[in-house]
C-alpha positions as CSV (number, residue, x, y, z in Angstrom):
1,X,-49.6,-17.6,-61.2
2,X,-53.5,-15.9,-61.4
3,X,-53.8,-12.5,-60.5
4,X,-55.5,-12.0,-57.1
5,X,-59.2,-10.5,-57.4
6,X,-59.2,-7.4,-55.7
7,X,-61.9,-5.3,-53.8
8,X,-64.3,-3.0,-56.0
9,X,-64.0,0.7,-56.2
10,X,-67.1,1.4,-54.0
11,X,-65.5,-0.3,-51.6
12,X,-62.2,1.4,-52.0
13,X,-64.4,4.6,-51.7
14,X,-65.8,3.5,-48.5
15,X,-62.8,3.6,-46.3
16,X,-62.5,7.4,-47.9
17,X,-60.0,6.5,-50.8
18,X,-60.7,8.8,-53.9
19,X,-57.8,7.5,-55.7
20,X,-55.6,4.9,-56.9
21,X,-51.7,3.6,-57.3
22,X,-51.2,2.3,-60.9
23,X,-47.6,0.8,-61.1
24,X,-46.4,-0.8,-64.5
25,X,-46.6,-4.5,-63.7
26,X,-43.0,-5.2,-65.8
27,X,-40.7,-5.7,-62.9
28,X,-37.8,-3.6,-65.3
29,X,-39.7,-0.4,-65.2
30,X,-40.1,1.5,-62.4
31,X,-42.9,4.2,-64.0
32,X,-45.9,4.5,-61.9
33,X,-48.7,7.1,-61.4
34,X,-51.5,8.9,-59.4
35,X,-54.9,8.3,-60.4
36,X,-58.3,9.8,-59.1
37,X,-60.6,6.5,-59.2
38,X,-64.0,8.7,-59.8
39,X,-63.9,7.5,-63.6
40,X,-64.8,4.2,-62.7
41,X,-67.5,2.4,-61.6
42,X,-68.7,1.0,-58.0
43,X,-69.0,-2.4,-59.0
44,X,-65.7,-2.8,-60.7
45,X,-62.8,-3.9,-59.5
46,X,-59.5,-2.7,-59.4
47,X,-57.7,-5.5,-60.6
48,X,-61.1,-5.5,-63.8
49,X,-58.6,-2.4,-65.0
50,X,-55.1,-3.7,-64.5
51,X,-54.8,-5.2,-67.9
52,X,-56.5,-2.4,-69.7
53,X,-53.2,-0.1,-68.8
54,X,-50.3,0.5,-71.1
55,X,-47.1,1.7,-69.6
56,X,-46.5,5.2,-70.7
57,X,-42.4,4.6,-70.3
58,X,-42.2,1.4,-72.0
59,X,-45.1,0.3,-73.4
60,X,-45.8,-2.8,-71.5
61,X,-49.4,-3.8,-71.0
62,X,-50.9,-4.3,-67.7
63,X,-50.5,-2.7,-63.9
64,X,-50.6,-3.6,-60.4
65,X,-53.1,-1.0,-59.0
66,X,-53.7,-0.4,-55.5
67,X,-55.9,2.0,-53.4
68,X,-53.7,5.5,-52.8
69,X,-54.3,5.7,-49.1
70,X,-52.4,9.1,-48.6
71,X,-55.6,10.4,-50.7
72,X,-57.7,9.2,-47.5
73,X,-55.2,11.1,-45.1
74,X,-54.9,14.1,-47.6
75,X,-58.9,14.6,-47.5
76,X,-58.5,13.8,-43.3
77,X,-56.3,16.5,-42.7
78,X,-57.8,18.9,-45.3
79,X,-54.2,19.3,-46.4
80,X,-50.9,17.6,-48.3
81,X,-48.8,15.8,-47.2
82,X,-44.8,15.7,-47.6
83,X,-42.8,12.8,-49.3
């Protein structure tokens, strides 16, 4: 099954997300991280960089990434926010 083409990061950055999800897309590993999405351009899109990621943990290629909305509520609130 494709991938599904996802939104670009300028318009990630318009509803106030500065950063991004990237989970390992091999359904056996459960490594994921935190990004800041300034690196990258407006007009790419989030799934352009999903198979440019190597797992970190296992050393699978590709990712699922996602906006990181608590980075929207964390720049909100001006503060962190507990897990």
């Amino acid at each position: 099954m494709p991938h599904p083409t996802k939104i670009t990061f300028a318009e990630t950055r318009a509803a106030g997300v500065s950063g991004v999800l990237v989970y390992c897309s091999d359904h056996r590993c459960s490594h994921w991280t935190r990004l800041n999405a300034d690196q990258w351009p407006d007009d790419l899109r989030l799934s352009d960089v999903e198979p440019k990621f190597v797992c970190q943990a296992c050393g699978h290629r590709g990712a699922d990434v996602r906006p990181d909305w608590r980075s929207q509520a964390q720049a909100s609130t001006g503060r962190a926010l507990r897990t």
